[in-house]
N, C-alpha and C positions, 0 to 999 in steps of 0.2 A: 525477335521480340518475344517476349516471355507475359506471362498471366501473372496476377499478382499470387494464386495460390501457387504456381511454381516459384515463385521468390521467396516466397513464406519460409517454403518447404527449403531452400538453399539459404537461408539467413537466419532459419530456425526461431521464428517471428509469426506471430497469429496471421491467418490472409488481411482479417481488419488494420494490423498497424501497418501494413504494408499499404492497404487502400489508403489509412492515413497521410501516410507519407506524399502517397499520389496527389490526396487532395490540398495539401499544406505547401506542393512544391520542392519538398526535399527532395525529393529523383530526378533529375536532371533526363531530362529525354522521354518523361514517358507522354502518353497521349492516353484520352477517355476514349473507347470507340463503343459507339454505343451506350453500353453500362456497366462496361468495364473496362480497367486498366492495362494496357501493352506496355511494357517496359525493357528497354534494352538489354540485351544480356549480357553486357560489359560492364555495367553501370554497380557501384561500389555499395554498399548497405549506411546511408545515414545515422546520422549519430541520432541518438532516440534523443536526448532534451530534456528528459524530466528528472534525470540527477545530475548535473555536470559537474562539481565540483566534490563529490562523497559526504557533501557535508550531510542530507539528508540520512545517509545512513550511520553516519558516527554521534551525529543526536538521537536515532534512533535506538542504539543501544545504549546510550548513555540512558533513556528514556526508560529504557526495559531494565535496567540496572537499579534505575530510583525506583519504579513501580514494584519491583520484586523487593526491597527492601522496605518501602513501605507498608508491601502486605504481611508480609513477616512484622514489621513493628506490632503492626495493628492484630494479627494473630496472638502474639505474646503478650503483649501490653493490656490492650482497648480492651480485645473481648474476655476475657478474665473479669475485668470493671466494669465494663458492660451487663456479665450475668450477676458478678454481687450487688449488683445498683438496682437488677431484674427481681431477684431474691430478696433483699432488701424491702422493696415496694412493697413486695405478695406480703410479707411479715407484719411490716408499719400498718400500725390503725390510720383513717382517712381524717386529715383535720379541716379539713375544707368545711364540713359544715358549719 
């Protein structure tokens, strides 16, 4: 039976997703003793869960593909119109009164 930081360290995994694990029931065979986790040392590394199909990350770059092109838009385009609209104001008399 192994520590959860000795499984960390062979799954190349923080000690906390490994206590995860423990506590979610993904490890088959470990036990609490105490206030911490023994875990078999046969026992396989769980599948983590929080991407399973790649989709998170290929909307992720598609994400970062739009956001970089819209800052380039907004570079080139907006803030150009942006500072003559600034300059503009400073020049114009106020007709509000």
């Amino acid at each position: 039976m192994k520590t959860c930081k000795e499984m960390a360290s062979i799954w190349n995994v923080t000690e906390r997703t490994v206590t995860n694990f423990c506590k979610n029931g993904k490890i088959s065979g470990a036990v609490k003793e105490g206030k911490s986790w023994k875990i078999p040392d046969d026992v396989r590394k769980p599948d983590d869960g929080r991407i399973s199909s790649g989709k998170l990350s290929a909307a992720y770059g598609k994400n970062c593909i739009e956001h970089s092109a819209l800052l380039f838009v907004s570079s080139v385009f907006i803030s150009p119109i942006a500072q003559f609209i600034q300059h503009a104001d400073q020049r114009m008399p106020s007709f509000r009164e």
